[in-house]
Biopython code that builds the backbone (N, CA, C, O; Angstrom):
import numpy as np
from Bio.PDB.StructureBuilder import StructureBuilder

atoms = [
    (1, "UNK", "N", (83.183, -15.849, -20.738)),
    (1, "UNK", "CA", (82.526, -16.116, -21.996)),
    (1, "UNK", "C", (83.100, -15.175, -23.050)),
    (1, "UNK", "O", (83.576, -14.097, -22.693)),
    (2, "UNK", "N", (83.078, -15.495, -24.191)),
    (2, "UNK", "CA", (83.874, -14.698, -25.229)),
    (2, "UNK", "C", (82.551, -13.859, -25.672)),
    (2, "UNK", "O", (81.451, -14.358, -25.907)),
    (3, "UNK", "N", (82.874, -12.541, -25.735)),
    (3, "UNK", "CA", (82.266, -11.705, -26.583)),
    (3, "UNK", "C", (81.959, -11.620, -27.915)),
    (3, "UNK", "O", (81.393, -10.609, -28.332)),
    (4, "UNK", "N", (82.314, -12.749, -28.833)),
    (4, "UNK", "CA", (81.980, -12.896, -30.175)),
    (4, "UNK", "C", (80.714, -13.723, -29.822)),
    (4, "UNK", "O", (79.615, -13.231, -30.077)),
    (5, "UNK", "N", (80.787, -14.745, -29.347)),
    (5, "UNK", "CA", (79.454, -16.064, -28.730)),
    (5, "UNK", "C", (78.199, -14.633, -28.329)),
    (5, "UNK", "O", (77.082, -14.236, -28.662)),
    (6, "UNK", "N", (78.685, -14.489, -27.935)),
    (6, "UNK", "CA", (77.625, -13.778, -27.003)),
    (6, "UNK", "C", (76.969, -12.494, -27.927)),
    (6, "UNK", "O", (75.829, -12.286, -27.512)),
    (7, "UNK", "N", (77.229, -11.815, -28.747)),
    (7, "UNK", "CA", (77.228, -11.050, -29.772)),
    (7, "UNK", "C", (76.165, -11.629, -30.562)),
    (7, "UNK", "O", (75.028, -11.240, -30.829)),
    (8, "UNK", "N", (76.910, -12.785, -30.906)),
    (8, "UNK", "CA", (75.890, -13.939, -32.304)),
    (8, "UNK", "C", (74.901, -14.353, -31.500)),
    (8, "UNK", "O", (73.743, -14.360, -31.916)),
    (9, "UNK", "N", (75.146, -14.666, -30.519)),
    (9, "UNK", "CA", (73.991, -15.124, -29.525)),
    (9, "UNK", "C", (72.642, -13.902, -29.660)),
    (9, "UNK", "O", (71.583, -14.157, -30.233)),
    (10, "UNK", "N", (72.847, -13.052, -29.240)),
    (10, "UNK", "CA", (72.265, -11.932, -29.715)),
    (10, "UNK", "C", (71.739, -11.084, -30.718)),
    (10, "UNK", "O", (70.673, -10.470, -30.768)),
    (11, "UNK", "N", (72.753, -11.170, -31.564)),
    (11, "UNK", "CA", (71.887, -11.064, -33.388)),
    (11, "UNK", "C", (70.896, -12.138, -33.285)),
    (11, "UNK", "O", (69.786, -11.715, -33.610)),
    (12, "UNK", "N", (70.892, -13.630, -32.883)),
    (12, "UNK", "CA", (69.961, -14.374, -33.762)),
    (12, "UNK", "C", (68.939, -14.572, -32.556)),
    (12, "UNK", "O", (68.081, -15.420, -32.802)),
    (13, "UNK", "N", (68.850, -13.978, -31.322)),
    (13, "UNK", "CA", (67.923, -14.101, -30.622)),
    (13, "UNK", "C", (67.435, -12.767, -30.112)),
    (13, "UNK", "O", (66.873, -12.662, -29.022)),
    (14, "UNK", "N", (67.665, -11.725, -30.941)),
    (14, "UNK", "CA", (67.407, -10.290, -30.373)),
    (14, "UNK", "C", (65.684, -10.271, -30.160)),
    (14, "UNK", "O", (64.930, -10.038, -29.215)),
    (15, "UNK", "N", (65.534, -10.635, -31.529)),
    (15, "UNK", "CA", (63.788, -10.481, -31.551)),
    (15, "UNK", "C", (62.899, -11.156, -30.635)),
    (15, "UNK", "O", (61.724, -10.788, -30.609)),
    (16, "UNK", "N", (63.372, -12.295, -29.713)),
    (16, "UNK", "CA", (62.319, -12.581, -28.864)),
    (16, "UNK", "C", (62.637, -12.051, -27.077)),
    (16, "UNK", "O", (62.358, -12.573, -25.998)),
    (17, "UNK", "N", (63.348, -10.773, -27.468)),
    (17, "UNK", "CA", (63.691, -10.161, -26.185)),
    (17, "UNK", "C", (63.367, -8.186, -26.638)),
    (17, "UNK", "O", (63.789, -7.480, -27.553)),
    (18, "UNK", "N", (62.578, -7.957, -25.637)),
    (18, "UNK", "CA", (62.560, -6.063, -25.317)),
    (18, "UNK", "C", (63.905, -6.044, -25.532)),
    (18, "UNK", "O", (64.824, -6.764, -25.142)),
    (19, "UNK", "N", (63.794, -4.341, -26.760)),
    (19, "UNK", "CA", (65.243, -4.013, -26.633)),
    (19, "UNK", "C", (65.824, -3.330, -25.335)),
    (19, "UNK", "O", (67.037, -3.122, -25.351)),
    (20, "UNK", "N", (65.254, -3.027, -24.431)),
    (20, "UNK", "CA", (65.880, -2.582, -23.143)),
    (20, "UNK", "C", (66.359, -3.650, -22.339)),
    (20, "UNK", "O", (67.018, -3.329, -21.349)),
    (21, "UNK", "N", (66.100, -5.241, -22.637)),
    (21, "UNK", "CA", (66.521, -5.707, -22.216)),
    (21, "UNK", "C", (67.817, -6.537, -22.682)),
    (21, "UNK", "O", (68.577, -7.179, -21.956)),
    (22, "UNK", "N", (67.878, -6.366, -24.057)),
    (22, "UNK", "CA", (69.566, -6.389, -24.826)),
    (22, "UNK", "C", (70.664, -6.309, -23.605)),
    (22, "UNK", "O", (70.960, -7.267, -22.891)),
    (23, "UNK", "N", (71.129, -5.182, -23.517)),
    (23, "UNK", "CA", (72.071, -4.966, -22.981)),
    (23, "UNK", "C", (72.782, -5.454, -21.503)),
    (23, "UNK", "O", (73.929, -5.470, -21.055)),
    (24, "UNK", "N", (71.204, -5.906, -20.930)),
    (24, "UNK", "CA", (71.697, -6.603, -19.616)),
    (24, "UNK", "C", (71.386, -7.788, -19.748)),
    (24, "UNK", "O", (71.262, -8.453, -18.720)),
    (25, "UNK", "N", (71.137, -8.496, -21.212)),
    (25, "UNK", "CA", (71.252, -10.235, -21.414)),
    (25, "UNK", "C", (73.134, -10.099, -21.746)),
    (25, "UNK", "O", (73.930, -10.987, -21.439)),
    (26, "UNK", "N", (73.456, -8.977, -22.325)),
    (26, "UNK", "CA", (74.694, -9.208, -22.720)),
    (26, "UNK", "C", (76.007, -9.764, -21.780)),
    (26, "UNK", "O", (76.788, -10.714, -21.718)),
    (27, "UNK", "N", (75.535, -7.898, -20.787)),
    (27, "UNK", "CA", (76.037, -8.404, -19.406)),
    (27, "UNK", "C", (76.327, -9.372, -18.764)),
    (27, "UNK", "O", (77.477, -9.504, -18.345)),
    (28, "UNK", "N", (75.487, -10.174, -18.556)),
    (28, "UNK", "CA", (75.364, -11.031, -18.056)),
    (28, "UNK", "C", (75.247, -12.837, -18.627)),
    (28, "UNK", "O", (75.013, -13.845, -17.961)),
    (29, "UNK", "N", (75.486, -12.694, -19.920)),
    (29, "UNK", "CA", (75.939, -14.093, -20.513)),
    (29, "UNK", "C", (77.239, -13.722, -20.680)),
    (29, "UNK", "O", (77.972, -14.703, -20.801)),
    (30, "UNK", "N", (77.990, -12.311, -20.751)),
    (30, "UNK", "CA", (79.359, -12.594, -20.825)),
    (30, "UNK", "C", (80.336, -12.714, -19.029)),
    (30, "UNK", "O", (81.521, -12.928, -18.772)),
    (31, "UNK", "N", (79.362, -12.505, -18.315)),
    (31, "UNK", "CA", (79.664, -13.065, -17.070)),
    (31, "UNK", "C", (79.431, -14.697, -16.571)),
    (31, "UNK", "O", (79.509, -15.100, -15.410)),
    (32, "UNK", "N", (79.110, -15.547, -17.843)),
    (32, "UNK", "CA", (78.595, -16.642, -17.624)),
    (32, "UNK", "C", (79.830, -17.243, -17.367)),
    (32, "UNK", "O", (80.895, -16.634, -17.465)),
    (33, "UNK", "N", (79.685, -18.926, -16.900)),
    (33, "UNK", "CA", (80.995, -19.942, -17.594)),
    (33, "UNK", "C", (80.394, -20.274, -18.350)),
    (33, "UNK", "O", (79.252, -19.886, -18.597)),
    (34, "UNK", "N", (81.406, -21.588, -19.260)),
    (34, "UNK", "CA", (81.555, -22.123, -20.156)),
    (34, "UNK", "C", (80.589, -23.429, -20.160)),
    (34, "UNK", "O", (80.226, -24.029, -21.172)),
    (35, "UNK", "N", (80.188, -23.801, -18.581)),
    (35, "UNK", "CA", (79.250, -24.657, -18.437)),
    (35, "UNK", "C", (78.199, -24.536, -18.894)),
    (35, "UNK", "O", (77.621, -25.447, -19.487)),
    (36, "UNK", "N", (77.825, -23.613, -18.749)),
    (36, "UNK", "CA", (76.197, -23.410, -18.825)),
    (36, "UNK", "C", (75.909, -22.720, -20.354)),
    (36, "UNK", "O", (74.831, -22.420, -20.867)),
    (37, "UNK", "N", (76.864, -22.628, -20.717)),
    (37, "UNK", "CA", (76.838, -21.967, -22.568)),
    (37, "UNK", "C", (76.097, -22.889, -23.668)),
    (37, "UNK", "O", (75.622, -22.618, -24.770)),
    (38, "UNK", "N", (76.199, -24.222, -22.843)),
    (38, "UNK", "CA", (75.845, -25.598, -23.879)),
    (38, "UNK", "C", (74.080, -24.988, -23.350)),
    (38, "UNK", "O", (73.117, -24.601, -24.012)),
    (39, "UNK", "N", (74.260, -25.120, -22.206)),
    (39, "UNK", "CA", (72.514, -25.319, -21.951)),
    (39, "UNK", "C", (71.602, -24.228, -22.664)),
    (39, "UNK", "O", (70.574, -24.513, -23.278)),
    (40, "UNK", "N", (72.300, -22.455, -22.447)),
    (40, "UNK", "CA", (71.875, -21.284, -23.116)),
    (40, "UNK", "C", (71.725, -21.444, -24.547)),
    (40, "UNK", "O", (70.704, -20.897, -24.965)),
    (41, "UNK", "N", (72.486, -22.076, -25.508)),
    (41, "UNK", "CA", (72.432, -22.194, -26.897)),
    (41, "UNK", "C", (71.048, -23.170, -27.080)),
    (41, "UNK", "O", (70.245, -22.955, -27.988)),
    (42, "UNK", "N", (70.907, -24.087, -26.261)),
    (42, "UNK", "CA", (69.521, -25.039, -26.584)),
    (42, "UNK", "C", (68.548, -24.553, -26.777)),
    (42, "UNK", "O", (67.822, -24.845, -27.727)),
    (43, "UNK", "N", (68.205, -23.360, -25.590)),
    (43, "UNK", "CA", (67.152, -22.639, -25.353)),
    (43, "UNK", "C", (66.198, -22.576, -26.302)),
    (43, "UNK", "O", (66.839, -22.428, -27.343)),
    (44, "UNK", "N", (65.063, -22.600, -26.567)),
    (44, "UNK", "CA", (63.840, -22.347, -27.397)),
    (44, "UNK", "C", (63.021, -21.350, -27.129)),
    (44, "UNK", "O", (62.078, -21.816, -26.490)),
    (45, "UNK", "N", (62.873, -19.998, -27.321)),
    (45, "UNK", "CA", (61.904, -19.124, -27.246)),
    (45, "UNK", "C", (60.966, -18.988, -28.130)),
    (45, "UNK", "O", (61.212, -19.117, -29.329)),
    (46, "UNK", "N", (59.377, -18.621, -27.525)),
    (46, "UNK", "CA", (58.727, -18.228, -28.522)),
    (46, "UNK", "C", (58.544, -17.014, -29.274)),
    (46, "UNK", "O", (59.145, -15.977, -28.990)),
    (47, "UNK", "N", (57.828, -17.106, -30.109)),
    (47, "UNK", "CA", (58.463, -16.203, -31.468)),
    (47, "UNK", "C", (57.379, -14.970, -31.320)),
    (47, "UNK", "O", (56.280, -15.462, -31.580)),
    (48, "UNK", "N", (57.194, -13.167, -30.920)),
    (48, "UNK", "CA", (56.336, -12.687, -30.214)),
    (48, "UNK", "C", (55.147, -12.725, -31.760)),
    (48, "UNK", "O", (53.917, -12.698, -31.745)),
    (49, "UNK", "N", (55.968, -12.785, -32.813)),
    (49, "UNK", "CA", (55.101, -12.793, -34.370)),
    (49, "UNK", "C", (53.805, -13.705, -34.109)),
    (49, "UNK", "O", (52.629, -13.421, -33.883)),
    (50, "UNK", "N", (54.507, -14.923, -34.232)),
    (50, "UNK", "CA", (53.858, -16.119, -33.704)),
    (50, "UNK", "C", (52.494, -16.170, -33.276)),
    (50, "UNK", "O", (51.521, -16.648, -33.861)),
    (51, "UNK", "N", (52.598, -15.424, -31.816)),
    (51, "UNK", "CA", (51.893, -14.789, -30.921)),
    (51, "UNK", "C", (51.249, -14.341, -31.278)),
    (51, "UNK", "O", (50.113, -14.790, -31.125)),
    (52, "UNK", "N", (51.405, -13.302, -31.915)),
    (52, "UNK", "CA", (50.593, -12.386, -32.451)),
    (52, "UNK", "C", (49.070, -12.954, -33.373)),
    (52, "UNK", "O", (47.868, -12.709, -33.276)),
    (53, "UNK", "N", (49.913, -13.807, -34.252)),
    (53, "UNK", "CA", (49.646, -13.676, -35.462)),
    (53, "UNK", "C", (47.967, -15.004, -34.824)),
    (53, "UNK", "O", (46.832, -14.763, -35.235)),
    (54, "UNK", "N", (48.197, -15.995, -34.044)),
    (54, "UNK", "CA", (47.782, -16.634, -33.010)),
    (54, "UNK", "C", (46.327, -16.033, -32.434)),
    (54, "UNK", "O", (45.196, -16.493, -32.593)),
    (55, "UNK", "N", (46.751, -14.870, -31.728)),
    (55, "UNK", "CA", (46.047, -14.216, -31.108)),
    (55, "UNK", "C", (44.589, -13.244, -32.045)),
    (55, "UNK", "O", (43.367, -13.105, -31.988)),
    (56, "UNK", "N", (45.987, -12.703, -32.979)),
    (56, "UNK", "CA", (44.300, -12.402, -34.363)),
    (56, "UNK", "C", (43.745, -13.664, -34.365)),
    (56, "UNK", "O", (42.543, -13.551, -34.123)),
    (57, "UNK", "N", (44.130, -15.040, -34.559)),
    (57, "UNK", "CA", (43.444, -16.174, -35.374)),
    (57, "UNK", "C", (42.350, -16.753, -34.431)),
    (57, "UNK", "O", (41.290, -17.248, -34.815)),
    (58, "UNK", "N", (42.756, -16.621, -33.154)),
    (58, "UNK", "CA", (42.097, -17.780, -32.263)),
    (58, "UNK", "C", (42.023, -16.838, -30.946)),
    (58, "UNK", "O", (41.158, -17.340, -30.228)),
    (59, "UNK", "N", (42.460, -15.906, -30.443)),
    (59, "UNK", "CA", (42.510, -15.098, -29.234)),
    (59, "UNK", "C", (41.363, -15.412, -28.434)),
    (59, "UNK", "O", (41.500, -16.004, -27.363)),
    (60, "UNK", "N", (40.451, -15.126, -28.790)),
    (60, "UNK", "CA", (39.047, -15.558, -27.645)),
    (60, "UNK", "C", (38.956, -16.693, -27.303)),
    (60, "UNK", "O", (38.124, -16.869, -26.413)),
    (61, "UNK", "N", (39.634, -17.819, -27.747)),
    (61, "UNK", "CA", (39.502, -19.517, -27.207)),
    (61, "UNK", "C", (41.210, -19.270, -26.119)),
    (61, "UNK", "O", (42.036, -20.161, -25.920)),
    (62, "UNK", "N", (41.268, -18.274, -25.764)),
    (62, "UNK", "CA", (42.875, -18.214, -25.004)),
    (62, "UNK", "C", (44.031, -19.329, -25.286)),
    (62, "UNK", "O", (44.822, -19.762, -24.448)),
    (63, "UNK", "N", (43.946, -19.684, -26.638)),
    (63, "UNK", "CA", (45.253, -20.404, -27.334)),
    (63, "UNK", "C", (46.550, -19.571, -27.279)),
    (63, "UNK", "O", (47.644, -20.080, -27.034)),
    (64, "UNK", "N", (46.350, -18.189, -27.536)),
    (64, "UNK", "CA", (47.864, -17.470, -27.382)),
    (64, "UNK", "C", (48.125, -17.698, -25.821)),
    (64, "UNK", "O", (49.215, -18.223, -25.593)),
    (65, "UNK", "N", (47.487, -17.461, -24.911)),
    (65, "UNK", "CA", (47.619, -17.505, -23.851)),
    (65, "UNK", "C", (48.161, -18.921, -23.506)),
    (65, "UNK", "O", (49.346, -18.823, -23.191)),
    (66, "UNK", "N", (47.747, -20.106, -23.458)),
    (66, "UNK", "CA", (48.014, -21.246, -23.465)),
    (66, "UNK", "C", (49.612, -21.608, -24.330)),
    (66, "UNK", "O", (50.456, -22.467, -24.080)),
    (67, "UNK", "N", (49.573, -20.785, -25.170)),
    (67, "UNK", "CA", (51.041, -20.836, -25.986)),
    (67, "UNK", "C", (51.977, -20.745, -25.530)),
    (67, "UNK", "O", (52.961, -21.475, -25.656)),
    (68, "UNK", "N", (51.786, -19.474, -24.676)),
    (68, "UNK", "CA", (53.233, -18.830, -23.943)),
    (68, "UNK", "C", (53.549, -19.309, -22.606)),
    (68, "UNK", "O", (54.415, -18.928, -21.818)),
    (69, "UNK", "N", (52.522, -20.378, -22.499)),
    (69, "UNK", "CA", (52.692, -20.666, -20.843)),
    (69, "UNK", "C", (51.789, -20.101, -19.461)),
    (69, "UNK", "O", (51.975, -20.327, -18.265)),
    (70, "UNK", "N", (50.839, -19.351, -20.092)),
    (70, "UNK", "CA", (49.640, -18.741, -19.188)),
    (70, "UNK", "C", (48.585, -19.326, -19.147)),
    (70, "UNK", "O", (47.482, -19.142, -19.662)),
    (71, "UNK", "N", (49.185, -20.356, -18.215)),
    (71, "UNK", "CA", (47.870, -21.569, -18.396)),
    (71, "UNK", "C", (46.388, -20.796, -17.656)),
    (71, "UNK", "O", (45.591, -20.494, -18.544)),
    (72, "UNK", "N", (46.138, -20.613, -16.942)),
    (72, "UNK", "CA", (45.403, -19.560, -15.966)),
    (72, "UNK", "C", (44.668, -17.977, -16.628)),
    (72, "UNK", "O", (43.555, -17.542, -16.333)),
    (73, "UNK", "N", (45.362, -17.539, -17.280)),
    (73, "UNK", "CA", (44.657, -16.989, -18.335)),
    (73, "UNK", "C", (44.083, -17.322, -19.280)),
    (73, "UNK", "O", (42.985, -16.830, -19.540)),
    (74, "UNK", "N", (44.730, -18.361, -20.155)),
    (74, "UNK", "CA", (44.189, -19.030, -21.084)),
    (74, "UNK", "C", (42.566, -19.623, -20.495)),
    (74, "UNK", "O", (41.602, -19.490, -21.248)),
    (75, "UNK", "N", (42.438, -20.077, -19.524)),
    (75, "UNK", "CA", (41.402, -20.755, -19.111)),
    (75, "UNK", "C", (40.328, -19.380, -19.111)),
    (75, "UNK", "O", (39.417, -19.360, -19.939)),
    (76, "UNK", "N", (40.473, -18.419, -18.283)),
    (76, "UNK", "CA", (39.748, -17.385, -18.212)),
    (76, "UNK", "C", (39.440, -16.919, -19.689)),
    (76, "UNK", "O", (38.235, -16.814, -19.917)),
    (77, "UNK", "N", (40.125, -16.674, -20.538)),
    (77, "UNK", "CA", (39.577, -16.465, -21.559)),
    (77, "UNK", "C", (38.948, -16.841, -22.427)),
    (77, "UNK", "O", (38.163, -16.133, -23.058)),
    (78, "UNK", "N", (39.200, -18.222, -22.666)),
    (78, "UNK", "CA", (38.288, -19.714, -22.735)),
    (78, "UNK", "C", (36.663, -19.746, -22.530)),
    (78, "UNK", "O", (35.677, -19.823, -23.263)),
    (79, "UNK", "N", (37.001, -19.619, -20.769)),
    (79, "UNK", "CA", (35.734, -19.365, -20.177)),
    (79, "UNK", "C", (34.582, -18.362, -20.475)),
    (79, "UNK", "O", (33.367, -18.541, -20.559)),
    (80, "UNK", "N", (35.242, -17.408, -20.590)),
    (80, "UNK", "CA", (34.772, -15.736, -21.263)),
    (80, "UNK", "C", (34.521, -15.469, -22.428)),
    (80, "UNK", "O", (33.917, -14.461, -22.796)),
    (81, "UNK", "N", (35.104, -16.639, -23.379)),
    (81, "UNK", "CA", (35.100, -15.862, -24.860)),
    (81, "UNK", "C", (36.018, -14.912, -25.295)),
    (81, "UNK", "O", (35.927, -14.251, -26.330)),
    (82, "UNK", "N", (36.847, -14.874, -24.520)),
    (82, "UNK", "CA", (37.845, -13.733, -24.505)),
    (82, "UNK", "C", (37.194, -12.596, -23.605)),
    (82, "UNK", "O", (37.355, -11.446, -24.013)),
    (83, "UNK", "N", (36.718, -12.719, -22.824)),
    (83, "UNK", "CA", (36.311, -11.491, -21.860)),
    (83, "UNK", "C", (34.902, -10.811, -23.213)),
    (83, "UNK", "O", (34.834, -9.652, -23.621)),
    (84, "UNK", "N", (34.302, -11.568, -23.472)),
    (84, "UNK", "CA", (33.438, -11.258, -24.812)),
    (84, "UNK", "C", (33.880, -10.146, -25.618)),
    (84, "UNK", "O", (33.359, -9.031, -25.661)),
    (85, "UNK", "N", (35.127, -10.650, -26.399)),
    (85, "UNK", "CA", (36.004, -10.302, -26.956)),
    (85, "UNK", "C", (36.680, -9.066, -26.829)),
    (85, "UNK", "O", (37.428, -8.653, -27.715)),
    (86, "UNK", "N", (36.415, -8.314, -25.546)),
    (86, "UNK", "CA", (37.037, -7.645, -25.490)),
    (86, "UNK", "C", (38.534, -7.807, -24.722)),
    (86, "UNK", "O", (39.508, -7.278, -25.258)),
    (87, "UNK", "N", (38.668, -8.412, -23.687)),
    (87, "UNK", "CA", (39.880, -9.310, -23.883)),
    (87, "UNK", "C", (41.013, -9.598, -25.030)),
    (87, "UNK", "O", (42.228, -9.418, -24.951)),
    (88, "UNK", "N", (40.212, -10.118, -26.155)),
    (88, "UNK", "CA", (40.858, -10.317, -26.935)),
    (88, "UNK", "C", (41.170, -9.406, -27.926)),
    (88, "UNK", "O", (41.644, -9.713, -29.020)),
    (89, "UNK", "N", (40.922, -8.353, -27.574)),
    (89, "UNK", "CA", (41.213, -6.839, -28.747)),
    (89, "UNK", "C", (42.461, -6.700, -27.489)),
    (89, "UNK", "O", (43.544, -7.073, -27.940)),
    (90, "UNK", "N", (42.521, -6.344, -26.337)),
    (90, "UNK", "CA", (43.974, -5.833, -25.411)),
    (90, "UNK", "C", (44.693, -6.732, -25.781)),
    (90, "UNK", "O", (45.606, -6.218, -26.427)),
    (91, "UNK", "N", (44.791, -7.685, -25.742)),
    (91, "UNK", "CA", (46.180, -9.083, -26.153)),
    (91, "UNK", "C", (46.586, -8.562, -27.519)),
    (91, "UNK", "O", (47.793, -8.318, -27.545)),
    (92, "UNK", "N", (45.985, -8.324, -28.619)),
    (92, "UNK", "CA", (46.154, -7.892, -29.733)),
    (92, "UNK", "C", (47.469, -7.209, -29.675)),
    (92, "UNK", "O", (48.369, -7.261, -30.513)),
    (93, "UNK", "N", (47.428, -6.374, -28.232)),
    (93, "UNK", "CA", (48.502, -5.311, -28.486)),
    (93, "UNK", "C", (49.520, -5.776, -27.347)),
    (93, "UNK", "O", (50.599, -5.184, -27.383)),
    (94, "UNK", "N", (49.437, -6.285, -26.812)),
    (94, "UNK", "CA", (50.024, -7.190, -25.204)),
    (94, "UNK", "C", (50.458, -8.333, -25.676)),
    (94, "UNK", "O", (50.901, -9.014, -24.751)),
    (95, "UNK", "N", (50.534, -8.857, -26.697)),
    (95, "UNK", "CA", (50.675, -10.079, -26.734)),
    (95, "UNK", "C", (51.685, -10.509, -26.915)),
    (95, "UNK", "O", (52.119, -11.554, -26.431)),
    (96, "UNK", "N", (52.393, -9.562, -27.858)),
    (96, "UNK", "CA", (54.214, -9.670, -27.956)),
    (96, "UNK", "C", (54.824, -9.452, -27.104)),
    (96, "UNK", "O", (55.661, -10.305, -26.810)),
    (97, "UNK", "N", (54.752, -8.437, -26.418)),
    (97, "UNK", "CA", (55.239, -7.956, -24.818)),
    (97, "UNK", "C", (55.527, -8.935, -23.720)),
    (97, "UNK", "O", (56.500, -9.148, -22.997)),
    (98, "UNK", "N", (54.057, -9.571, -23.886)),
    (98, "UNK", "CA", (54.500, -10.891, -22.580)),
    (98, "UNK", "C", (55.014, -11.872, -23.163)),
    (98, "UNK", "O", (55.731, -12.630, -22.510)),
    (99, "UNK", "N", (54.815, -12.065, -24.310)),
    (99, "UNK", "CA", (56.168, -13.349, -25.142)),
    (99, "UNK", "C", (57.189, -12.685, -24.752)),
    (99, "UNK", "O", (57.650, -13.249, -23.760)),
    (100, "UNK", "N", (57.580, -12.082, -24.932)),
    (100, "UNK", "CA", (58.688, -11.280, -24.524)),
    (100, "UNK", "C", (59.254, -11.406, -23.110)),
    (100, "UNK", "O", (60.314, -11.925, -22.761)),
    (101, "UNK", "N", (58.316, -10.821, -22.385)),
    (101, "UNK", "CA", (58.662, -11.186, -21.110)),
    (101, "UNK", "C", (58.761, -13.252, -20.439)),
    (101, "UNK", "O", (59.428, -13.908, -19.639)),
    (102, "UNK", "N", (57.965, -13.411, -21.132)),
    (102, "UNK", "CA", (57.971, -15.105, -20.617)),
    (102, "UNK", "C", (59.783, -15.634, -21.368)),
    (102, "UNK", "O", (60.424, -16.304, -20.558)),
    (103, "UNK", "N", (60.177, -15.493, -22.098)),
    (103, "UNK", "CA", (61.341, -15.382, -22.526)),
    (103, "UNK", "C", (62.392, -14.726, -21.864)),
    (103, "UNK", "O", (63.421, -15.401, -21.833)),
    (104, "UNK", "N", (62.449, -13.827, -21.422)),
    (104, "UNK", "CA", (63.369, -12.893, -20.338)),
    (104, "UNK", "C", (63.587, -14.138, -19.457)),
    (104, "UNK", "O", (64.627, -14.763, -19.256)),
    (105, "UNK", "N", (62.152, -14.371, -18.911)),
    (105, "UNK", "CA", (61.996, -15.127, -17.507)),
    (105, "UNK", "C", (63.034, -16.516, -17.902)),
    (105, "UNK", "O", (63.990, -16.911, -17.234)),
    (106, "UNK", "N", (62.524, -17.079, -19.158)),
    (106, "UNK", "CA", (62.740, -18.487, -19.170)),
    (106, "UNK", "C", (64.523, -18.447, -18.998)),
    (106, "UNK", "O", (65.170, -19.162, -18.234)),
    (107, "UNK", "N", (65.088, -17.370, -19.966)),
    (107, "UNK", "CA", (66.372, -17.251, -19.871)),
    (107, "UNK", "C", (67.212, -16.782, -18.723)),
    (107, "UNK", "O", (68.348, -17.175, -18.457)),
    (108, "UNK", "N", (66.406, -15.766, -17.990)),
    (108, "UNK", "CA", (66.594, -15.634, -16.595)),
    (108, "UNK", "C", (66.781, -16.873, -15.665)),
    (108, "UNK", "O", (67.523, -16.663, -14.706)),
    (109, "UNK", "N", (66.357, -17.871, -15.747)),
    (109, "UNK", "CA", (66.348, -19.150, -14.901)),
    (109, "UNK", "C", (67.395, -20.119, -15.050)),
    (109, "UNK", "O", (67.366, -21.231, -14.524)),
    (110, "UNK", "N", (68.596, -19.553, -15.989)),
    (110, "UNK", "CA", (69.523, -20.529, -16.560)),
    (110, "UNK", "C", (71.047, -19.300, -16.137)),
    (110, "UNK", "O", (72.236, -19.584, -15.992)),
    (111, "UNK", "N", (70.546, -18.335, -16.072)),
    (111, "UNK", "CA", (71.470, -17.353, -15.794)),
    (111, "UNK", "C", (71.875, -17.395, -14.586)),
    (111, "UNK", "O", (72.705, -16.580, -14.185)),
]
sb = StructureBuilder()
sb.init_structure("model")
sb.init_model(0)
sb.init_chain("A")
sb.init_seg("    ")
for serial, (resi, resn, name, xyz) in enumerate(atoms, 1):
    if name == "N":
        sb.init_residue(resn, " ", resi, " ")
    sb.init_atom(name, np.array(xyz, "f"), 0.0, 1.0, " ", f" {name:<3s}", serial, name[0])
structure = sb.get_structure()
């Protein structure tokens, strides 16, 4: 894989990845082929802002949760009210983190 692709790849998708994890997406898309470059560019991550911004609005009905793919939490929090809202004050601060991480993962699975 060329190191310019992979660079730009990275400026415009830095933000929905931990910066500790930069350096070993780099790694390892420039160890990619050329096959799988079409599929990596499609990719759609969610946005951890998004999330966030989500989680102030609606957090106790577990919609952020449901957003990112935590179907199973989402329900629990649902159920709870957000853990009667206290639940939904920890996501406040967690909430970008596991966007984050659900993104690692998703891109992890193509790698």
């Amino acid at each position: 894989m060329e190191a310019q692709k992979v660079d730009m790849f990275i400026m415009a998708n830095g933000k929905f990845f931990e910066s500790h994890h930069v350096a070993q997406i780099r790694d390892r898309l420039l160890q990619l082929d050329d096959s799988k470059w079409v599929v990596i560019q499609t990719l759609q991550f969610k946005d951890p802002t998004t999330s966030l911004i989500v989680s102030l609005l609606a957090g106790s009905l577990g919609i952020d949760r449901f957003m990112i793919g935590d179907t199973g939490m989402g329900v629990g929090k649902l159920l709870t009210c957000g853990g009667l809202g206290i639940w939904a004050i920890i996501d406040w601060f967690m909430i970008m983190g596991a966007t984050r991480e659900k993104n690692i993962l998703k891109l992890q699975m193509y790698l």
